[in-house]
N, C-alpha and C positions, 0 to 999 in steps of 0.2 A: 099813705095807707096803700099799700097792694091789696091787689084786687082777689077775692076769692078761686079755686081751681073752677068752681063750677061757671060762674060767670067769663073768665077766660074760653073756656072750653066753649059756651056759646058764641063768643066772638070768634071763636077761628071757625067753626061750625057754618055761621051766617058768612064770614068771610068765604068759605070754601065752598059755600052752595054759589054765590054770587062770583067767584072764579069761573066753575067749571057752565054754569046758565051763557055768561058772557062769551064764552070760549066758543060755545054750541050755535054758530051762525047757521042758514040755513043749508050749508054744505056741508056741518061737520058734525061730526061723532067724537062724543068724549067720554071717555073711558077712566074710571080711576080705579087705585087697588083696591079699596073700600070706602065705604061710608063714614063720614065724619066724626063717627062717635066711637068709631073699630079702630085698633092697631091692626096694619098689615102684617101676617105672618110670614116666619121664615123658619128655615129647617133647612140643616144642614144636607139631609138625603135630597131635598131638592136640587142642592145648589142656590137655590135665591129664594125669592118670594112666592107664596104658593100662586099670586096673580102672573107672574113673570113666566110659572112651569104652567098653567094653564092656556096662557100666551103663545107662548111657544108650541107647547100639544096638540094646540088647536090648527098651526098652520101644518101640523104632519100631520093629523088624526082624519081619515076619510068621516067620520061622525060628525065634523066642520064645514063638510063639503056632501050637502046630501046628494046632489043632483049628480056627484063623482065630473064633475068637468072641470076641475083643479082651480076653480074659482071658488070666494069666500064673499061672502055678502055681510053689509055689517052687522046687521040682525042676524046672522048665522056665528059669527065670530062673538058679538055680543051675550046670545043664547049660552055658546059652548063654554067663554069663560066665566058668566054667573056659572052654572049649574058646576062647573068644575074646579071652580075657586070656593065654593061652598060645602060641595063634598070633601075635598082637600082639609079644610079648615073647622070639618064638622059642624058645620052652619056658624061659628063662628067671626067670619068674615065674609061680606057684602061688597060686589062692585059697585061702584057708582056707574049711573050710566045716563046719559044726558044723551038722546040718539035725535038727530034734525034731517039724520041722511042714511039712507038705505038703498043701494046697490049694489055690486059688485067691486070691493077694494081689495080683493088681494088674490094674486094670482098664484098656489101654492105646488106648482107643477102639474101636469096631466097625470094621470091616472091610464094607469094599459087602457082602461074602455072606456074613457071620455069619448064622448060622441056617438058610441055606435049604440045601434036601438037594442033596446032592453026587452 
């Protein structure tokens, strides 16, 4: 007997929360395109997936980088692509987000006034 879509569907669900928890030691940030129960969108004006163009945006977008010191903290990168993967996808798609670490991961070029006072 196969098994029902729904029942299925709960098993890759539990599987997938219990993936990305395990993944989530206490130095790492995990990020996925959506939530267990969403299909990740795509669109051919993006080029790929709308998590992939918020990804990416987010390392060029000064709005990722409040401080302007061409540094990207995970809670800042985190922020920018919930809120930009969901307007993309008209709240239709949700990151996952499993966050155990927050500082400074990415370093997305200076900015002309990094550093000088404001």
């Amino acid at each position: 007997m196969m098994p029902n879509s729904a029942v299925c569907a709960r098993k890759a669900l539990a599987s997938m929360v219990r993936w990305r928890t395990s993944l989530a030691a206490a130095n790492v940030t995990v990020l996925t395109s959506s939530s267990g129960q969403q299909v990740s969108r795509e669109d051919p004006k993006w080029a790929h997936g709308a998590f992939t163009k918020a990804l990416i945006d987010a390392l060029a977008d000064p709005a990722a980088d409040p401080d302007r010191k061409g540094l990207v903290s995970a809670s800042g990168l985190t922020h920018y692509v919930a809120t930009h993967v969901s307007a993309l996808t008209e709240g239709a798609q949700t990151p996952g987000v499993e966050m155990r670490f927050d500082d400074t991961v990415f370093a997305t070029g200076l900015h002309a006034d990094a550093g000088q006072a404001r």
